[in-house]
Residue, then its C-alpha position, 0 to 999 in steps of 0.5 A: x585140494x593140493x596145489x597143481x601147477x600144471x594145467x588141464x588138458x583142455x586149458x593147455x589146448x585153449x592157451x596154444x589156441x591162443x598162442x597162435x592167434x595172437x601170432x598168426x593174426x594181433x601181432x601183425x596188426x600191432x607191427x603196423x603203426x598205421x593199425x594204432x590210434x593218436x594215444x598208440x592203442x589199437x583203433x577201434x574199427x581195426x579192433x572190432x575185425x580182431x574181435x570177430x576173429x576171436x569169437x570165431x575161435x573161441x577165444x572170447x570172455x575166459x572170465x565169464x560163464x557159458x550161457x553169456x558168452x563167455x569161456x568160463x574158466x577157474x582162476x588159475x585158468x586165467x592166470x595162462x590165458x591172460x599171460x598168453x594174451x598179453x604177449x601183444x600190446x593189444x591181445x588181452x582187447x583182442x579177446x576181451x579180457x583188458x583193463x577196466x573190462x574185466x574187473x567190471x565184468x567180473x564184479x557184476x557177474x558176482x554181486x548183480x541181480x540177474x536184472x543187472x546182469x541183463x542190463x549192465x554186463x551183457x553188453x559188456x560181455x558182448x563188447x558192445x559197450x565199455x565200461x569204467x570204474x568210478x572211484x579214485x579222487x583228488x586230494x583230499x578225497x580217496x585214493x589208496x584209502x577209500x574211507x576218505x571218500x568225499x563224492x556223496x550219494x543222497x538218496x531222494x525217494x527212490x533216487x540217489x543224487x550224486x555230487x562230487x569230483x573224481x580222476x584218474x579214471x580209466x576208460x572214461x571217454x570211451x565209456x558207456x557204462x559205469x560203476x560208481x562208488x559214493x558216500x550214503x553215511x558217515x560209517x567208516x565200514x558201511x559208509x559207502x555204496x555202489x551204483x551203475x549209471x549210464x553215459x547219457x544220464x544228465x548230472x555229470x560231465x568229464x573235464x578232461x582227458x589227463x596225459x600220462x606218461x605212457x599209452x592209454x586204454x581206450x578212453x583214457x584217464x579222465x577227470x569227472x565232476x558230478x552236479x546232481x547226477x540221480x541214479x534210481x534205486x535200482x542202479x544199486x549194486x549189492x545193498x546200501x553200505x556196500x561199498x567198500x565190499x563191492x570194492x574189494x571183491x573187484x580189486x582184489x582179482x583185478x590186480x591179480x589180472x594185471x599181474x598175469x598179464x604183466x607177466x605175458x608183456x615181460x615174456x614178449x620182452x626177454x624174448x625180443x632182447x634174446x633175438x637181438x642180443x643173438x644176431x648182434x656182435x661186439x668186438x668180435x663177439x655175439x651179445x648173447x656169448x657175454x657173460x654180463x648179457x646172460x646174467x642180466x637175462x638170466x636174471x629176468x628169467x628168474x623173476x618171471x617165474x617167480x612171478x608165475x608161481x606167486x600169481x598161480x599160487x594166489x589164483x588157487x586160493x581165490x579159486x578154493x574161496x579165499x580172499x588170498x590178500x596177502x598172496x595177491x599184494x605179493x603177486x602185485x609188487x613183485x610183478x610190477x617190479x619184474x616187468x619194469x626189470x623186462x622192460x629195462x633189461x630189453x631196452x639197454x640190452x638193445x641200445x638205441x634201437x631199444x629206445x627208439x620205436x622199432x619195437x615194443x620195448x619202449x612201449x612197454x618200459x613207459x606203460x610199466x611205471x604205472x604198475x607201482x601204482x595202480x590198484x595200490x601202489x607198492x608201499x600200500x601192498x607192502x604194508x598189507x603184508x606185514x599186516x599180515x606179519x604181524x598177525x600171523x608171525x612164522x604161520x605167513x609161510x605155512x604149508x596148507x595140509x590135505x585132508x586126512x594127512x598126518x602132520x607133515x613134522x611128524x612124517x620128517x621126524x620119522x624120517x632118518x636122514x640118510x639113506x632118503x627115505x620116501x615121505x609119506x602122509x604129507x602133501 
């Protein structure tokens, strides 16, 4: 199937649904500082009357199938839900399709037994619950590098026990349902498993909520220690061992997800530094009409779509079945560069108005440094791309073939140079 970067009738209708919704009911909301909570995200009971709101539009779960409640949409569908949703702070919550949520909900929906399902992601789907994914740890434990794991997983009977030490984790405070990454051997592939457990279950506590520099999530990054924490059997998602691949298959989509909705947050960027840099004169003459102004726009204009095709592109290939590694590191370090240059462009464009709290802006530019970081940071991505360089050589920038078309040198060679000639048999 060749790549199409338009989209269907009905996802481009469902996207203009969700434009309006996001400007006609989340945007008023975010522009009243009384609607935010202490740690500048939108407060709960204020959150629960968007969220009706949406459901009542059918704007609700786009990453989950039909009979649970969800939307269903293919991956690239995502990629313009997501970017419409984070035009606002608080969108993507809005409709529930916000970090951690939404890589929970979409690793459950593909490794759970419908049992699990049942237990560990209706709720979530349902928004009755929040969830968090448990697996960054302090130094010496895992980071970018899962294998250096230390939190271990005893199985004692039909239980497994738990102790060990992580942070950073997202969401934790608010959290009710939690999936756990631990060590059941000294395997270095298979060494590692997956479990869901419960807030209420005794054998854990959180230390503390850590300050970050930017806004939180709700719940924000919590540090945790783990003293005989007993998982049953049961709770094990995929197969002992399976760690490391339940991993994978949740981070990979998830930094992508970030990515589409980084680039809704870029959007919302450029277009507030364009309304500003339109009203506002210098010396006589409207921002806007300065040479240096318009190549620093132009230059964020060029980025974000950059950043579009490399995220629609990745969402493809998921949606065809590939893993698209090396599509999905590049999506990531390139986005998360482009909205920290959005950010940045917004902020200096407006002055002190920029950096004061009149808008997003400076939100926005404090949220965006963790981009560089999360889900691995950019050196990280940038090592899997030459990984990839490496093994593949020129073969890195192939074009994919359609079915049943002649090789596309064989259809140029054929081809005079002059007059053009209309290429056939090439995708």
């Amino acid at each position: 199937m060749p790549i199409d970067f338009t989209l269907p009738p009905e996802i481009a209708r469902t996207c203009s649904d969700l434009r309006e919704f996001i400007r006609d009911e989340v945007i008023p909301i975010e522009a009243d500082r009384a609607n935010w909570d202490a740690h500048e995200n939108i407060r709960l009971d204020v959150l629960d009357g968007l969220r009706e709101k949406a459901r009542a539009r059918g704007l609700w779960a786009p990453q989950m199938p039909k009979d649970r409640g969800g939307m269903e949409l293919p991956m690239t569908g995502w990629a313009a839900f997501y970017e419409e949703a984070n035009y606002s702070i608080f969108g993507p919550c809005a409709v529930n399709c916000a970090a951690p949520d939404d890589g929970n909900m979409n690793v459950l929906n593909k490794v759970g037994t419908e049992a699990q399902k049942e237990k560990w992601l209706q709720p979530i789907i349902d928004g009755k619950v929040r969830s968090a994914f448990v697996m960054t740890e302090p130094h010496p434990g895992s980071g970018s590098d899962p294998t250096m794991m230390l939190t271990t997983a005893e199985k004692k009977g039909g239980k497994y026990v738990i102790n060990g030490h992580k942070w950073f984790i997202t969401g934790a405070e608010e959290a009710a349902h939690f999936i756990i990454i631990a060590r059941t051997s000294d395997d270095k592939r298979n060494g590692l498993s997956a479990f869901a457990f419960h807030r209420d279950d005794p054998g854990w506590e959180i230390i503390r909520r850590i300050e970050i520099m930017g806004p939180e999530e709700h719940g924000g990054h919590c540090e945790l220690k783990f003293d005989g924490l007993e998982i049953p059997e049961e709770n094990l998602l995929m197969n002992e061992g399976d760690g490391l691949r339940l991993t994978q298959i949740r981070l990979g989509p998830a930094r992508l997800t970030h990515c589409m909705r980084w680039l809704g947050l870029a959007k919302r960027c450029m277009e507030i530094a364009a309304a500003y840099t339109a009203e506002r004169e210098s010396f006589g003459v409207k921002l806007a009409d300065r040479e240096s102004v318009q190549i620093a726009m132009g230059k964020v204009a060029h980025g974000i779509h950059i950043g579009r095709l490399l995220v629609m592109h990745a969402a493809w290939k998921l949606d065809q079945g590939d893993l698209a590694r090396k599509e999905v590191s590049m999506a990531k370090n390139h986005v998360a560069d482009t909205l920290h240059l959005a950010a940045d462009t917004a902020l200096q464009l407006q002055g002190a108005k920029g950096y004061s709290k009149d808008t997003i802006v400076e939100w926005v530019y404090r949220y965006c440094r963790q981009g560089r970081l999360v889900d691995g940071a950019s050196e990280v991505h940038q090592m899997v791309m030459n990984r990839f360089y490496q093994k593949e050589g020129l073969d890195y920038w192939k074009w994919g073939v359609c079915p049943g078309a002649r090789p596309a040198a064989r259809c140029w060679a054929r081809a005079p140079p002059f007059p053009a000639r209309r290429r056939r048999g090439g995708c």
